[in-house]
N, C-alpha and C positions, 0 to 999 in steps of 0.2 A: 063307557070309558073313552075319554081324548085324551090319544098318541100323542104324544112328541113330535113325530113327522105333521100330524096333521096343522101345529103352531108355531112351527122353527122357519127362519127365514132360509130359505131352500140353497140360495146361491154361497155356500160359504167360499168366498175366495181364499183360498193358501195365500203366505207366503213361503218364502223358501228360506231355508235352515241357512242359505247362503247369501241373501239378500243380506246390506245395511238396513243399520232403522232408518235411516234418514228414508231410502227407500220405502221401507214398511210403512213410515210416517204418510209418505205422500198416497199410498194405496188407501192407506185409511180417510184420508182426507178427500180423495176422488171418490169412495164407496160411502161416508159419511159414518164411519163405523167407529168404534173405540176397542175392536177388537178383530182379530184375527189369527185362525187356526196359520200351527208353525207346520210344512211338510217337506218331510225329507226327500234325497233325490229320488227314493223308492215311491213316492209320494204317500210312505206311510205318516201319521199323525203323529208331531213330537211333542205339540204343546199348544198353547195360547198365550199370545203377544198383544198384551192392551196397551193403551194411550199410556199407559198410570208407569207398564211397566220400563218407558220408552224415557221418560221426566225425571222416577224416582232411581231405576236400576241404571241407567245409561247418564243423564244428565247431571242430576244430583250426586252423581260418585265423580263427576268431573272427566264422564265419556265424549268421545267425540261418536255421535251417532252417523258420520260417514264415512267412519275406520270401524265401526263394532258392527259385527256379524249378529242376525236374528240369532244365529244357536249358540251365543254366546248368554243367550235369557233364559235357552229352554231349558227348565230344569224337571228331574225325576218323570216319572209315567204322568199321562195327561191325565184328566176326571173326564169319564166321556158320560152319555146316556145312549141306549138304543134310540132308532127311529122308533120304533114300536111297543118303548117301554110307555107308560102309564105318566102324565102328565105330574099325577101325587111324587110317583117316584121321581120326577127331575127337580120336584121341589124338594124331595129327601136329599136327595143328592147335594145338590147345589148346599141345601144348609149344612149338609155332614160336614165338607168339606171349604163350606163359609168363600162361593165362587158366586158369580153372580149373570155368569155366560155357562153356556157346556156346548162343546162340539157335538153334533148326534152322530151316531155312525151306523153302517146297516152294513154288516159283517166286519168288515176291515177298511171299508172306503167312507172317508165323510160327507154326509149328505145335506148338510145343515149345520146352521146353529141356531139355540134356544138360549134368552135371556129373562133375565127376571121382570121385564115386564112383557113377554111373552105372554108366559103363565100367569101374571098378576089379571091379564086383560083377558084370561081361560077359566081365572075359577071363580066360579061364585062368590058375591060381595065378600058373606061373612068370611072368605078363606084369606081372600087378599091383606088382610090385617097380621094376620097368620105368618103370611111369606115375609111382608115387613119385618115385622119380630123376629123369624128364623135366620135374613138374611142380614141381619142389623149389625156390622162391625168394626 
């Protein structure tokens, strides 16, 4: 069985509930990312902040992304995965809920994150056609 921890990119950098996007923009652009985990001042996990949702939710509605706060995006509970859960199971996941990143976490702190070509480049050829399909939306 390959974990979750042993394929997720280990450094997940926060940002903060309290940052702009403009700022969140520029972290993403320094770390090469098109995502990152949202944390509160508790630095518990409120969400995940992509490239997409920066363009569509902030731009496209005619936001100014250096008046609009990250937790003005974060919405409902996050989709997480254990670090120690079952690689199949971050592919369930990820398809149940049609996501294409997951925060990992290992109790209540995040330790990672795992994206769909993570796992594409973890599972056996015949699977990777599989995760396509599941994650097609």
């Amino acid at each position: 069985m390959t974990t979750t921890r042993e394929i997720m990119t280990s450094d997940a950098t926060c940002v903060s509930e309290n940052d702009t996007l403009a700022d969140a923009a520029g972290t993403m652009r320094e770390l090469e990312v098109g995502a990152l985990p949202i944390c509160g001042e508790d630095d518990r996990l409120l969400g995940v902040l992509t490239d997409r949702d920066i363009v569509v939710r902030c731009l496209g509605a005619g936001g100014d992304p250096r008046e609009t706060l990250v937790k003005e995006l974060a919405q409902g509970k996050p989709v997480t995965i254990g670090a120690d859960d079952d690689v199949e199971e971050a592919l369930r996941t990820m398809a149940h809920h049609q996501v294409r990143r997951l925060p990992v976490i290992d109790g209540h702190e995040i330790v990672g994150m795992v994206s769909q070509a993570d796992i594409a480049r973890n599972l056996p050829e015949d699977r990777v056609g599989e995760l396509l399909a599941a994650l097609s939306f």
